[in-house]
Structure formats: structure tokens, C-alpha cells
C-alpha positions in Angstrom: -39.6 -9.5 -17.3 -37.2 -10.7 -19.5 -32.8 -10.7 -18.1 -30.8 -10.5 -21.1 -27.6 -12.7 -20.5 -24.1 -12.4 -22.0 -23.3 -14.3 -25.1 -20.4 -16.3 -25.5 -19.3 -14.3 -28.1 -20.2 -11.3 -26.0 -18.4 -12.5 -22.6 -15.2 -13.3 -24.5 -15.1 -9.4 -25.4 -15.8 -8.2 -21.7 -13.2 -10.5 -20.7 -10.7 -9.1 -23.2 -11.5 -5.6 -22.2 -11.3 -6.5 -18.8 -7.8 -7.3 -19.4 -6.7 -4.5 -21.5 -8.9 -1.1 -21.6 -9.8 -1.4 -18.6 -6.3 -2.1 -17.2 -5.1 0.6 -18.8 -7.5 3.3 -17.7 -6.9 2.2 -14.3 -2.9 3.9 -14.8 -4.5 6.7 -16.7 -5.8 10.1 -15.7 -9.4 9.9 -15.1 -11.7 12.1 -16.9 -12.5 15.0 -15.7 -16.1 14.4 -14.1 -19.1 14.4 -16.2 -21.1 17.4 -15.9 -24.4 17.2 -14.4 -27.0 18.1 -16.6 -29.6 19.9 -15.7 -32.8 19.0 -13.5 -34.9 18.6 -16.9 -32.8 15.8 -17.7 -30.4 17.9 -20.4 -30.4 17.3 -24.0 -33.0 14.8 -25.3 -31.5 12.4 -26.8 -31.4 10.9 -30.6 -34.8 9.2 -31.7 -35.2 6.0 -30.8 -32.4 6.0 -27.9 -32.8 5.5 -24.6 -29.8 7.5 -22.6 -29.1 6.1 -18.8 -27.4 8.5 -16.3 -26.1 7.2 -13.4 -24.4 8.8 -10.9 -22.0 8.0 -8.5 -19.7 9.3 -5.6 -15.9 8.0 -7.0 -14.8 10.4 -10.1 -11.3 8.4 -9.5 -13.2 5.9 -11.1 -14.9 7.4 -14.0 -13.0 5.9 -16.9 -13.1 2.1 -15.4 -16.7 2.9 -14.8 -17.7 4.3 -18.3 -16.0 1.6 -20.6 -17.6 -0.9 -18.4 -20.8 0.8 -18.8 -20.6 1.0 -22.5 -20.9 -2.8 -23.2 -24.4 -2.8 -21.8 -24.7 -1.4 -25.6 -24.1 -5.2 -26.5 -26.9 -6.5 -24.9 -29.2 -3.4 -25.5 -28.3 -1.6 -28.6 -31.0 1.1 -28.2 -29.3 2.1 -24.7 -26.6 4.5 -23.6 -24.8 5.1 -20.1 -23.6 8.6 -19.5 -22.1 8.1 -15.8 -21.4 10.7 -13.8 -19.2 11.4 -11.0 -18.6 13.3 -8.1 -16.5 13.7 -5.1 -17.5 15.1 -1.5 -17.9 18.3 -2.4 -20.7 17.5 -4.9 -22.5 15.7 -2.5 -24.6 18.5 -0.9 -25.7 20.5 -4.7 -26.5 16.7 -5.9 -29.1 16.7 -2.9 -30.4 19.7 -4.0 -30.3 18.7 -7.7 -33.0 15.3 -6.7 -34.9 17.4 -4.4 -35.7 19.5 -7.4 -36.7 17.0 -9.2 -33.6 15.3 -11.0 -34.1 11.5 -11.1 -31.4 9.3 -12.2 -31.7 6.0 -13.5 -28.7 4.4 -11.1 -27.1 5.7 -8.2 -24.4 4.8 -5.4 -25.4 5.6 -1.5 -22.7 7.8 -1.3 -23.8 10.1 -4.1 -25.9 11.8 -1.7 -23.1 11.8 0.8 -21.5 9.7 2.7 -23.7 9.6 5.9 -26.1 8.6 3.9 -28.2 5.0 4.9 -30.9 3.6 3.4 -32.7 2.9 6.9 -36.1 3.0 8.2 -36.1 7.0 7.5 -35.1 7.0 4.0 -35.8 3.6 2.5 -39.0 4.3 0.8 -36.7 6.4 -1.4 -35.3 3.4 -2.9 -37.1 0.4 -5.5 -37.6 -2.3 -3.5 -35.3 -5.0 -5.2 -36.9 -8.1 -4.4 -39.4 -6.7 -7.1 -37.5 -6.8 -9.9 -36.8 -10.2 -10.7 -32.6 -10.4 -9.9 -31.6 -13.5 -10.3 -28.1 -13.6 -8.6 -29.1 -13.7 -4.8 -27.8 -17.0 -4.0 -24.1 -16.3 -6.1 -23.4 -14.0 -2.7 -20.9 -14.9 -0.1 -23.2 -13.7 2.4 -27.2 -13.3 2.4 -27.8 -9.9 1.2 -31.2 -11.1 0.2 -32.4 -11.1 3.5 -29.9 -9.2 6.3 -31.5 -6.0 5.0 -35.3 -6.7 5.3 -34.2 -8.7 8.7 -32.5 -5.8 10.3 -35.1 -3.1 9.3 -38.5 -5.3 9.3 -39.1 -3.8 5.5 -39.6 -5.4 2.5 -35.9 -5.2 0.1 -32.8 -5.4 0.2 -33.0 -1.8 -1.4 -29.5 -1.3 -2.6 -26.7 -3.7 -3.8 -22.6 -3.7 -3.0 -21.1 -6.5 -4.6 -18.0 -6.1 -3.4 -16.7 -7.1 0.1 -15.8 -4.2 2.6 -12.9 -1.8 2.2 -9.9 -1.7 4.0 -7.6 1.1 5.3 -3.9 0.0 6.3 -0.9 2.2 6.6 0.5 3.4 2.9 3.9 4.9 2.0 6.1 6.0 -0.8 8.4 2.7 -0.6 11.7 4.8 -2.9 11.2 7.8 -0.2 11.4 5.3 2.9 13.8 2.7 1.2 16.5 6.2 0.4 15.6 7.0 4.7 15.9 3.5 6.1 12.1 3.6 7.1 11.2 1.1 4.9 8.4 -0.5 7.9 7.7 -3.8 6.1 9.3 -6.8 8.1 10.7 -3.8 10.6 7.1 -2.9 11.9 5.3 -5.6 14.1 3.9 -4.1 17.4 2.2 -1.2 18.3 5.6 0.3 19.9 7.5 -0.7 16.5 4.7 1.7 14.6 4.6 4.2 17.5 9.0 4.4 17.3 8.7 4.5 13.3 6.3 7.6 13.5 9.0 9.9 15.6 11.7 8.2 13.6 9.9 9.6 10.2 8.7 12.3 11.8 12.3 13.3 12.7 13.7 12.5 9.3 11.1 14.5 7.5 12.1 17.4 9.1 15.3 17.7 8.3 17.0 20.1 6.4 17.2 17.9 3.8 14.6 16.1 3.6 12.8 15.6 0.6 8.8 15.8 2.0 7.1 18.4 3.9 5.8 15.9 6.2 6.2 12.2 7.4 2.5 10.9 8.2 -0.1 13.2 6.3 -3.9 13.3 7.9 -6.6 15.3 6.5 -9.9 15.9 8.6 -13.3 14.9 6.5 -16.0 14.7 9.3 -17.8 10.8 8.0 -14.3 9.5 7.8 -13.7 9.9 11.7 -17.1 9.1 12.2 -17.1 6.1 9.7 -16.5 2.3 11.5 -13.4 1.6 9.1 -12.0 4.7 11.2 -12.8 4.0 14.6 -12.9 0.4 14.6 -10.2 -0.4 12.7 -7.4 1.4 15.6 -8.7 -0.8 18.6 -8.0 -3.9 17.0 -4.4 -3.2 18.2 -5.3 -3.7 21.7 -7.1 -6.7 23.6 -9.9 -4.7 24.9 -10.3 -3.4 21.6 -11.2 -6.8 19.6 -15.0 -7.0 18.3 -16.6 -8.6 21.0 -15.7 -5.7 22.8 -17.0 -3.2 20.6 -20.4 -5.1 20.0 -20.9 -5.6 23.6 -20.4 -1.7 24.2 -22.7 -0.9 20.9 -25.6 -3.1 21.8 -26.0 -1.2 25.3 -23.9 -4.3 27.8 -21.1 -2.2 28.2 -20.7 1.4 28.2 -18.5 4.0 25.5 -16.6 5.7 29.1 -15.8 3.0 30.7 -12.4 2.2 31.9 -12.0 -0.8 29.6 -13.7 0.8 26.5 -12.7 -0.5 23.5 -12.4 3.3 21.9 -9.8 4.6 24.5 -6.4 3.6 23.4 -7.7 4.6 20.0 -8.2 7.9 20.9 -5.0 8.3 23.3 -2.9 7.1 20.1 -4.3 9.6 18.6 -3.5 12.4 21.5 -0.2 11.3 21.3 0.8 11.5 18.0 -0.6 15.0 18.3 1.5 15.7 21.5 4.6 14.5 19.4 4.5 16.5 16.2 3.3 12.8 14.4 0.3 14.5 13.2 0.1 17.9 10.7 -0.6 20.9 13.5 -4.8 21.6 13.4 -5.3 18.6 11.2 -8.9 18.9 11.6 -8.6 22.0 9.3 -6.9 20.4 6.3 -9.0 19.2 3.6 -9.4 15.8 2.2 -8.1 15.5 -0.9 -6.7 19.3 -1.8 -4.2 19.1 1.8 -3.9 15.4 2.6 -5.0 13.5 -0.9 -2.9 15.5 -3.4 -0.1 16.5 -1.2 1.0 12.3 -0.6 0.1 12.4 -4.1 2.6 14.7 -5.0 5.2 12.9 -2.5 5.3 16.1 -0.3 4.3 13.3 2.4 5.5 10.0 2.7 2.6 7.9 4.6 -1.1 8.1 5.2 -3.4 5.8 7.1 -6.0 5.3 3.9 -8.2 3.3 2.2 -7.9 1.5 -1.2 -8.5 4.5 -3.2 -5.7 6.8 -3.1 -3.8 4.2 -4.4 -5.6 4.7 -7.4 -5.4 8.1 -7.4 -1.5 8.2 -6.9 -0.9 6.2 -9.6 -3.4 7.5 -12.2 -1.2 11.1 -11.8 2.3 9.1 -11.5 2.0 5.6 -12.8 5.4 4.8 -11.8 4.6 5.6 -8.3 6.1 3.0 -5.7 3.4 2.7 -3.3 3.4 -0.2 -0.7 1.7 -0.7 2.5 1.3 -2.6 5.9 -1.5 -3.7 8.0 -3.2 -1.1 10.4 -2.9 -2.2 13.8 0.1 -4.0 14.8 -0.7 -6.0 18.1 0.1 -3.8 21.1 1.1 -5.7 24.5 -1.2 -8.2 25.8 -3.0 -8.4 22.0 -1.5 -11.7 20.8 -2.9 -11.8 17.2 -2.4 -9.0 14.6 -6.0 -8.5 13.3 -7.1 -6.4 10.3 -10.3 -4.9 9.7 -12.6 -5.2 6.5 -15.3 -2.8 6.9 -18.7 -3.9 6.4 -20.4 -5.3 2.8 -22.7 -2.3 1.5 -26.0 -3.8 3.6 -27.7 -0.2 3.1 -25.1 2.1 2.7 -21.3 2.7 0.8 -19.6 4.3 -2.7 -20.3 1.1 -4.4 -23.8 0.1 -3.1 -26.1 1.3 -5.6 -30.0 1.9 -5.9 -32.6 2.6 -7.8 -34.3 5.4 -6.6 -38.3 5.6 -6.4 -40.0 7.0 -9.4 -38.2 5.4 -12.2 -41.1 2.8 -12.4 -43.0 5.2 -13.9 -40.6 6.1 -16.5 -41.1 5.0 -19.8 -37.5 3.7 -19.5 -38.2 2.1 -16.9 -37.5 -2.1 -18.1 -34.4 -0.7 -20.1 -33.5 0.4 -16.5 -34.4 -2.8 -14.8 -32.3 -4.5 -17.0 -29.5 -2.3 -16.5 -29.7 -2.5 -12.8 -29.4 -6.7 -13.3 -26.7 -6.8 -16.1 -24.6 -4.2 -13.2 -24.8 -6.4 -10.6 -24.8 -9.9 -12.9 -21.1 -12.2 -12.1 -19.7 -11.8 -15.8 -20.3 -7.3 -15.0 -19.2 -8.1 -11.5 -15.9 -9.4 -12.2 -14.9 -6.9 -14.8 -15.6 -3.8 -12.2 -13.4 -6.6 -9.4 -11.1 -6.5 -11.5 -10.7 -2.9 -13.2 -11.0 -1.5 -9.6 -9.3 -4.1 -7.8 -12.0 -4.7 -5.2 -12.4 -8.3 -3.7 -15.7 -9.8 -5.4 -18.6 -10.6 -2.4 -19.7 -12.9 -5.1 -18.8 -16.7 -6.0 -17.5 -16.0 -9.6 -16.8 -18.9 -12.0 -13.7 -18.0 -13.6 -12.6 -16.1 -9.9 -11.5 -12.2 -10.7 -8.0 -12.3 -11.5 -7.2 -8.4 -9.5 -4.1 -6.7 -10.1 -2.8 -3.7 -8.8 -3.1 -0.8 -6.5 -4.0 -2.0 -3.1 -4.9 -5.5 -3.8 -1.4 -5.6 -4.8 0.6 -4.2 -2.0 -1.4 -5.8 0.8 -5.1 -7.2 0.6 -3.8 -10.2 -1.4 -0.8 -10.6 0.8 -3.3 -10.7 4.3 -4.3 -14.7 6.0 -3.1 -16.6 3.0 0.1 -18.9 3.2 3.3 -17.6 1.8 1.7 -13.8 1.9 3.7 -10.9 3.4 1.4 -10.8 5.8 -0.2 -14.3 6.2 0.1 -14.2 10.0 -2.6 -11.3 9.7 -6.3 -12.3 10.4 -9.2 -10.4 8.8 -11.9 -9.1 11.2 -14.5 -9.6 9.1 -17.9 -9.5 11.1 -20.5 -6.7 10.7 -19.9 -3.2 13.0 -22.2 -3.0 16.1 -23.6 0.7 14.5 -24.6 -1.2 11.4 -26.0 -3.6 13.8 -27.5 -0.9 15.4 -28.9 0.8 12.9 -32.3 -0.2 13.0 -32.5 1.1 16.7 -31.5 4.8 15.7 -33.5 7.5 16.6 -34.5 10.0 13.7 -32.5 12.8 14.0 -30.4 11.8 16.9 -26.8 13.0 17.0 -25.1 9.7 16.5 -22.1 8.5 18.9 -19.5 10.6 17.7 -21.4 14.1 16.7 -20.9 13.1 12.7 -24.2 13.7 12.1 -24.7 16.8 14.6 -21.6 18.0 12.7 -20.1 18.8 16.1 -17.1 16.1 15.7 -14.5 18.5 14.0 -14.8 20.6 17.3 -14.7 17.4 19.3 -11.2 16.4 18.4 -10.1 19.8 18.1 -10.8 20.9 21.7 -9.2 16.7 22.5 -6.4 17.4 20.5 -5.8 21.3 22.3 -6.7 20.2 25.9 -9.9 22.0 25.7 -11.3 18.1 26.7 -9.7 15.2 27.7 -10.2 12.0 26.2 -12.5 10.6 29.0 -14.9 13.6 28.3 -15.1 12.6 25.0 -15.7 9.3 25.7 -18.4 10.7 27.9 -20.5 12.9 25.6 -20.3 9.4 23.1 -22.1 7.8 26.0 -24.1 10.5 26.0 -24.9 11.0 22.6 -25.6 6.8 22.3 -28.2 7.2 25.1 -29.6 9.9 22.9 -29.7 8.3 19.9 -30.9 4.8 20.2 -34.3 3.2 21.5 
């Protein structure tokens, strides 16, 4: 097998394009998403080219995606990428697509939806990648050559993330809060300081006059609540909550009800900003992106508690949006250190861990796609997508990313480094006890939290109504992790 490498001449183009094109289509609208074409593969393409779909869960990154895409033209002439895109509501007719047949030639984890792991169950679905000659292991900033065949006792890995994890901090309109006097940054540093800045916006934003429907926006989408960026980010605030904790009670040495659980306060903070009007009324019935996405979008909300990407999507509909942010759990009282959570690197699941599924061996394609798969995931590729998407590079590249913008901008880059906003901030940066775990989940178990029973709408519904309490909650999570794990 033959990996083609960048030429000089070739890198210096990337690099340019890194810095302009690709800049620029991160401000710009992105595309509508590609049609999927049909399960025969749709048109055939010209003679003599070989046409590459890939398809991937983040339609706010098409554009960045494509032009990125496109060079592999440089290095393989008779090759084309057509990428396509999808958001959560794809996700279940692009499971139906493959299971009729529909074989792509690249695609992320999250494609097929976001509960989606590449575990003992589904791995076989999935090229084992220590069989096609990658040359990059050992440029990683953690061994993704061998956690995955360690944790599951298969050969792989079967998927690659080269990014580190994702991280979801409190984000706000700064010219709304600077005109209100909410402005948190340098105002906001405990747990009561965020708790009295919620019924202070709160109050504001329902005013007469107050420019925004709503202070603090939350939409329900059932993996996000049941996702370890969610639910292990918000106990980080308290000392019970730090990750020893919440390893001890996911390895089976503690238990999810007990007094001291690690999940608790998270879930009272969460009663309580129901109780006080913090939270939209029925939350759990608003959708993602149409109630909660677009609406902070459209400043008819001031502040969500997000990830990195709806600061792309902000700005692509209003690039002179003023969008800052603050870190997620300010230290409550005993908790001495103000810790922030990255979630864990793509090990076998994630929106930017992608495969190769099964099958494409036997395409006539299939070195073309080999290659691509390399060239994707090569440092020179690597840095360009750090840097168009502003995702921190899980890879030692030599010249480092240089990332600008969106959420890099207004906090990540500002967290545990001297003369930051927030360089009294530590990262929590270890892997989650369920990824831990995962290899010890039963096949069609209901998971902790009911995400996978699809029970865990009704859950916090019937907590946030008083139909429960949050210790029954916390008991039918015990429950459910007797249930679900050998």
C-alpha cells in the first residue's frame, strides 16, 4: 500500500487556504446539506473518476468540510469528495438508508446517531484500522492505537477522533448582558454567584421591556442529558462531585443513590432552576435546535449552557454576533478548585470520530479509499480541520494549529494557561467511568439514565413536576446500572 504525502508545494496551498477559505466559510452561511443520493449510489459518475461520499453528522460544518475535502484532488486527481451532512433528525432515515444497502466510503459515529458506539455489539461493522497501514499512531497525545483493542479485547482501534474532547461552558450574548449589567465574566465565581445571576437574568428578561423572551434557553434532546459532557460536567462544582467520585460510583465501589452521590447536587440544581422560573416551563418538550438552537440564535435568549458548536452556528447567521462565555461549574462551598470538564477523545464513538465501515474492501475503490481515510486523519489535513473548526488538535503538529474564533476564542484558549481569563481554571481531562465501562455493558440493557430505553424525557419530566423526587431517580439509575452491566 502506497500513503501519498503532501508536497511542499502542495502543503504551502493547504496552509494558505487554511488561512483564508476556510476562515471565511467558517463566518459564512453553510450550505444547505447535501442531498443523500439514493441507496444505488446515485448518478455514476464521469469515466475514469472515482467519486467519495462521506457522510457525517455536523451540517454546521459542511462548507469547512467540503473545501477541505477538495484538496485530496491534489494528491489524487482521479478522486472526488461529495460530503454530506446531516443533523439529528437525519440520523434515524440514514440508518435505514445502510440497512438497505447504502455504503459510504467515510463516515462519523454520530451519523448513525448519537448513541451510537463502536463496542463489542457493533464493531465488526467497522474496518479494522490497524489493517490499513496509518502511519500517524505515535503523532497522538494519547494511545489511540491501543485503548480501543485494550478496553474491548478486539483487534482495532476501529474509528479515529483526532481532536481532543469537547467542551460545554455557559455562553451569552455579551451586548444583551453588557446593556443589563449581567455581564458574568469577573462577576461570576461560585456556585451561589451563578445560582444569584440566573434569578437576576431571569428577572430582567421578563420585563416589560426587555429585549429577549427568555434569560437561560434549554432545549431537551434525549443523548445530550444522557451524554457524559451533560452529566459529568455539573458535579464538578461540588467536592463530592470531582472524578474520583464519579469513577468510584461507575466501576460498582459506590452506589448512583447514595447520600454522597456525585450526581445529586447536579440534579437538585437542576430542580431548582425549574422551581424558580430559571428554566423554559416543560423544557423537555422543546426541540434542539428549532426552540433552543435558533431562538439564542436569533437573540430571543440571552444564555445557554452549550457546546462549541452553536457558536458556529450563531455567527455563520450573524457574523457580527458578540458571543462570550464562562466556565461551567463555578466551585460551590467546600469545592476549592474551579474544574472544567473536556469530554472524552472519540475512543469509539463522537461527531468527529470517523470509520470506515465494513464492505468497502471489496469495492473497486477501495485503495482510493484507504488513502483517503490516511490523508483525513494525516497532521498537515489535521491541522487545517483544527483550525477551520476551531477544535484543539489531539495530535502533536509541527507548525502547532494556529485556532481562531468561536469558542476557542471566548474561553478554551483562555482556561489553565497564565495570563488567560480563566487561568485559575483546571481541565478535568481523564476518561468518563461509562466509557470506562463500556466494555462491561450488557446488549440491550437500558443504560443508567434510560437514554437508550428512551424513557429519560419522562424521567425528568415527572422530577421536574414532582411526579418523582430526585432520590427516586437516583434510584431507578442504580437500578438500571445493576441492569446493565456484568
Amino acid at each position: 500500500m502506497q500513503n501519498r504525502t503532501l508536497s511542499r508545494r502542495a502543503f504551502l496551498r493547504y496552509t494558505a487556504l487554511g488561512a483564508g477559505s476556510i476562515a471565511l466559510a467558517a463566518c459564512a452561511a453553510p450550505a444547505a446539506p447535501a442531498a443523500a443520493p439514493s441507496a444505488g449510489g446515485g448518478e455514476a459518475p464521469a469515466a475514469a473518476e472515482i467519486v467519495l461520499e462521506v457522510v457525517a453528522d455536523t451540517p454546521e460544518y459542511q462548507n469547512q468540510h467540503q473545501q477541505i475535502a477538495d484538496l485530496f484532488s491534489e494528491v489524487h486527481p482521479g478522486a472526488r469528495v461529495n460530503w454530506i451532512t446531516h443533523s439529528e433528525d437525519g440520523q434515524a432515515a440514514y440508518v435505514a438508508k445502510v440497512a438497505g444497502g447504502y455504503l459510504p466510503a467515510m463516515e462519523t459515529c454520530w451519523a448513525s446517531g448519537n448513541t451510537f458506539v463502536l463496542n463489542n455489539d457493533t464493531y465488526e461493522v467497522a474496518v479494522d484500522l490497524s489493517t490499513i497501514d496509518y502511519p500517524y499512531w505515535d503523532q497522538f497525545l494519547w494511545d489511540i492505537k491501543n485503548t480501543w483493542p485494550s478496553m474491548y479485547g478486539q483487534t482495532g482501534p476501529r474509528c479515529i477522533d483526532p481532536f481532543l474532547g469537547v467542551v460545554m461552558t455557559w455562553q451569552f450574548h455579551r451586548d444583551l448582558l453588557d446593556v443589563a449589567g449581567l455581564n458574568p465574566i469577573g462577576n461570576v465565581k461560585t456556585w451561589d454567584d451563578l445560582k444569584t445571576w440566573l434569578d437576576e437574568g431571569t428577572k430582567w428578561a421578563n420585563a416589560a421591556d426587555s429585549p429577549v423572551d427568555r434569560f437561560y434557553d434549554q432545549g431537551w434532546l434525549n443523548p445530550w442529558f444522557g451524554w457524559h459532557l451533560q452529566y459529568d460536567t455539573m458535579p464538578l462544582a461540588f467536592p463530592e462531585g470531582q472524578r474520583e467520585h464519579q469513577l468510584a460510583i461507575w466501576k460498582g465501589e459506590k452506589k448512583f443513590n447514595a447520600e454522597d452521590s456525585p450526581y445529586r447536587r447536579y440534579l437538585e440544581f437542576y430542580v431548582e432552576a425549574y422551581e424558580k422560573g430559571w428554566l423554559p416551563e416543560s423544557f423537555w418538550t422543546r426541540t434542539w435546535e428549532a426552540d433552543m438552537e435558533s431562538s439564542f440564535a436569533a437573540k430571543k435568549s440571552a444564555v445557554m449552557l452549550h457546546g462549541p458548536w452553536t457558536f458556529d452556528k450563531t455567527m455563520a447567521i450573524d457574523p457580527t454576533a458578540q458571543m462570550d462565555a464562562f466556565p461551567a461549574t463555578p466551585p460551590a462551598e467546600g469545592q476549592a478548585q474551579w474544574m472544567q470538564l473536556q469530554s472524552d477523545p472519540g475512543i469509539d464513538t463522537g461527531s468527529q470520530a470517523f470509520f470506515i465501515r465494513a464492505g468497502n474492501e471489496k469495492k473497486p475503490e477501495w485503495e482510493t479509499i484507504r488513502e483517503f481515510f490516511v490523508w483525513w486523519n494525516s497532521p498537515d489535513i489535521v491541522r487545517l480541520r483544527s483550525e477551520a473548526l476551531g477544535f484543539m488538535p489531539g495530535m502533536k503538529l509541527d507548525p502547532p494549529a494556529g485556532l481562531k474564533g468561536g469558542q476557542w476564542d471566548a474561553i478554551t484558549s483562555q482556561i489553565d494557561v497564565p495570563g488567560g481569563k480563566f487561568e485559575n481554571v483546571k481541565w478535568e481531562r481523564s476518561v468518563s467511568g461509562e466509557t470506562q465501562m463500556n466494555p462491561k455493558r450488557k446488549g440491550g440493557s437500558p443504560g443508567v439514565w434510560d437514554k437508550e430505553s428512551g424513557n429519560i424525557a419522562k424521567n425528568w419530566a415527572d422530577m421536574m413536576t414532582k411526579q418523582i423526587s430526585v432520590q427516586d431517580y437516583l434510584d431507578r439509575a442504580q437500578q438500571n446500572y445493576d441492569l446493565s452491566y456484568a
